[in-house]
C-alpha positions as a Markdown table, in Angstrom:
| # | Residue | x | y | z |
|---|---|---|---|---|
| 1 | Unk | 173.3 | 160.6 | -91.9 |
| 2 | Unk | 170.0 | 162.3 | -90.8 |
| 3 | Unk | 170.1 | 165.1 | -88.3 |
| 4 | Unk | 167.8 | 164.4 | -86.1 |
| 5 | Unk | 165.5 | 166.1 | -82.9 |
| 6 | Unk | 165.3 | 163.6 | -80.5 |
| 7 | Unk | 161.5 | 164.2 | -80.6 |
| 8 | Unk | 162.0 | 163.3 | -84.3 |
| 9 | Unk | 164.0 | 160.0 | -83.3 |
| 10 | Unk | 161.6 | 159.2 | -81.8 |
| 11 | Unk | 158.8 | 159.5 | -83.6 |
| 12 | Unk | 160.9 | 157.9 | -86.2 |
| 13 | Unk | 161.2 | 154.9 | -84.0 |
| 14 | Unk | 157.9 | 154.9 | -82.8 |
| 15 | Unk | 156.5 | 154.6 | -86.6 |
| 16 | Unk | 159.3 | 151.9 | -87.5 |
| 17 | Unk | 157.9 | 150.2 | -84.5 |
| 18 | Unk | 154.3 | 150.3 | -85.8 |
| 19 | Unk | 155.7 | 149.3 | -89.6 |
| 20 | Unk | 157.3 | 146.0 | -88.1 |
| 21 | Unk | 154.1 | 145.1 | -86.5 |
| 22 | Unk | 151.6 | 145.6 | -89.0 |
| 23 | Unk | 154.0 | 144.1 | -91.0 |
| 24 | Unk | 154.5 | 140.9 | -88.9 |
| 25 | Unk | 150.2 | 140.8 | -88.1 |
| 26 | Unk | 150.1 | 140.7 | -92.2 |
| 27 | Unk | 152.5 | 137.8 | -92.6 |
| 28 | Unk | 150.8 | 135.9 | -90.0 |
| 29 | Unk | 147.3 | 137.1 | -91.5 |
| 30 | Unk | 148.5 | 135.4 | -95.0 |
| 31 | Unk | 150.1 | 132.2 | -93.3 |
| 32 | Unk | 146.6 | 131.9 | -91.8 |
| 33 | Unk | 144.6 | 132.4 | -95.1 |
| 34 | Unk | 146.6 | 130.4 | -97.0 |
| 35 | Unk | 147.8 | 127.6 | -95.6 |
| 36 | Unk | 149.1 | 126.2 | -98.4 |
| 37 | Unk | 151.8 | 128.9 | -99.4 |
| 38 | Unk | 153.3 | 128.8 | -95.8 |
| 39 | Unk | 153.5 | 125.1 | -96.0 |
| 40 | Unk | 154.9 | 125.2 | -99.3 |
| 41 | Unk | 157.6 | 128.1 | -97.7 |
| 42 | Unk | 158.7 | 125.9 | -94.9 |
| 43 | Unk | 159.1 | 122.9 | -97.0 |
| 44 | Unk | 161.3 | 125.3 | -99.7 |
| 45 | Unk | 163.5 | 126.6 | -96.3 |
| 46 | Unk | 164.0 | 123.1 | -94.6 |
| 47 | Unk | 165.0 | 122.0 | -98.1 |
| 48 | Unk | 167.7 | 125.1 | -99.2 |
| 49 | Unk | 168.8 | 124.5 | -95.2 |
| 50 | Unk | 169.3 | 120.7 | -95.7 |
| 51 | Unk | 171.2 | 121.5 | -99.3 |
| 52 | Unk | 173.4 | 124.0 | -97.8 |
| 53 | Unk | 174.4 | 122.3 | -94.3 |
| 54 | Unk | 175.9 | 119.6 | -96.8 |
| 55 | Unk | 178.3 | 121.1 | -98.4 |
| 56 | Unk | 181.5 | 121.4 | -97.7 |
């Protein structure tokens, strides 16, 4: 376990607060750009849900 300031939690959480949002803005950047690839990744997860709601 790391030992910690709090200033360094912080700043910790601060910059794995900034990660998950640039990281989110990119995925929504690439949906945007192409179109067919997000398309093709909602089909692929509607499908693998469909398969495994199914079985018993």
């Amino acid at each position: 376990m790391l030992n910690l300031t709090p200033e360094e939690s912080r700043e910790r959480l601060r910059r794995r607060a900034r990660f998950l949002r640039e990281l989110a803005e990119a995925r929504e950047l690439r949906e945007r750009v192409t179109p067919h690839r997000a398309r093709r990744k909602q089909i692929h997860a509607a499908l693998r849900h469909r398969t495994f709601r199914f079985l018993p």
